[in-house]
Steps between C-alpha positions, in 0.01 A plus 500: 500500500629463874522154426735575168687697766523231744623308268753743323687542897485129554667434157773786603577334846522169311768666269635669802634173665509241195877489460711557791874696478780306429742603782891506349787585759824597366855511703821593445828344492692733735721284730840383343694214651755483150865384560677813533220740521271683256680801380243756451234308454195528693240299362499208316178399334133462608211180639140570391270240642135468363203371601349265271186251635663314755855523335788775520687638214853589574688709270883567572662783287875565557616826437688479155850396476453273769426111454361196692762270616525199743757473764544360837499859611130480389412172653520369151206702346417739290209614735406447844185574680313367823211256420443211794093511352358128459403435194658783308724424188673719252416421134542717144896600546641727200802713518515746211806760389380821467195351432550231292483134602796326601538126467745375796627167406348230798215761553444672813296383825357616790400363835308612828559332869822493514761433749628836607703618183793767608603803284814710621400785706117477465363167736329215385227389273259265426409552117710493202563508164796333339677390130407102514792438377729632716851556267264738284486759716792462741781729547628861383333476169136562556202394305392655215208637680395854657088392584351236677129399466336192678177450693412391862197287528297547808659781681381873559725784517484502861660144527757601271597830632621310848864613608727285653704567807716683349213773385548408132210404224687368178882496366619454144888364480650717195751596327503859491619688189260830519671841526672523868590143508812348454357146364507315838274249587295440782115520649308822518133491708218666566431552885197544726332844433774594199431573120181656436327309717136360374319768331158324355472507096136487450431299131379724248207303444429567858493844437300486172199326716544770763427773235241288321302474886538900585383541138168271569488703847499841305223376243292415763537842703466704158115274398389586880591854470322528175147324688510748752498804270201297358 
């Protein structure tokens, strides 16, 4: 029997520490740099990065109303970031309306090690994403998209969450339509220490083996208590 309990507490440990936590930060898009200001408005959509392997998930949700667009005033992207990590790519672009997929004539791109790229008002970056062809996305218009989704292969949260000089993490160039705004365009960012910061999302099937090792740990104490009243 103490060697079915042995076993029961090594099996829980095993559980314990099988699958470890995802880790997702999420920041917001607080800093406006629009042509002519930003009414009212005070924040203009979110950037959830996730863990995954060796790979980053980036998720960038403007507030709706507002719209990607691609202007000078933007360095030409929809979405800028700082990534100067060999070997690092970004692959599995999507943008999506209010969740649905949008199909931008050319495609979109995106590319890491770049020569400084400048956005009005927020520094300079070395990571972007961009319309591949460029007349699909330029000007006043926007693109039919609210959501960005694309992966960043061999990078950790860490590397990604670099500021620049300028203190700032990401920018989105948009044109802003949500309640406050007066449909300018311009970028918006995400600076050093704003949004919510990077509060860690363990997976739920994380947590499930967590329970399912306290569980083993609680059968094991309950058969030892019942031996000693033997």
């Amino acid at each position: 029997m103490k060697g079915l309990l042995l076993g029961l507490g090594i099996i829980a440990a095993g559980l314990m520490v099988a699958v470890p936590p995802a880790q997702a930060d999420s920041f917001d898009f607080t800093s406006c740099h629009l042509t002519g200001g930003c009414g009212t408005a005070t924040s203009f959509g979110t950037v959830t990065l996730t863990q995954s392997g060796t790979s980053v998930l980036f998720d960038v949700v403007l507030t709706p109303g507002n719209l990607f667009v691609e202007t000078g005033a933007g360095g030409d992207s929809l979405f800028l970031f700082n990534d100067s990590l060999s070997g690092s790519t970004i692959t599995n672009i999507t943008a999506t309306l209010d969740g649905t997929t949008v199909t931008i004539p050319g495609g979109l791109s995106g590319l890491t090690n770049q020569s400084p790229i400048h956005a009005d008002g927020t520094g300079f970056f070395t990571a972007q994403v961009f319309c591949t062809t460029a007349s699909s996305c330029n000007g006043a218009s926007g693109v039919d998209a609210n959501d960005l989704h694309f992966t960043v292969t061999n990078a950790t949260l860490a590397q990604l969450e670099t500021a620049n000089a300028a203190g700032n993490l990401f920018v989105s160039d948009i044109l802003c339509g949500q309640t406050g705004c007066g449909g300018l365009t311009g970028p918006v960012d995400a600076h050093d220490g704003g949004g919510t910061g990077g509060s860690l999302i363990p997976e739920p099937a994380t947590l499930l083996l967590l329970g399912s090792g306290l569980f083993g740990l609680g059968l094991a104490g309950r058969v030892r208590d019942r031996l000693r009243k033997k």
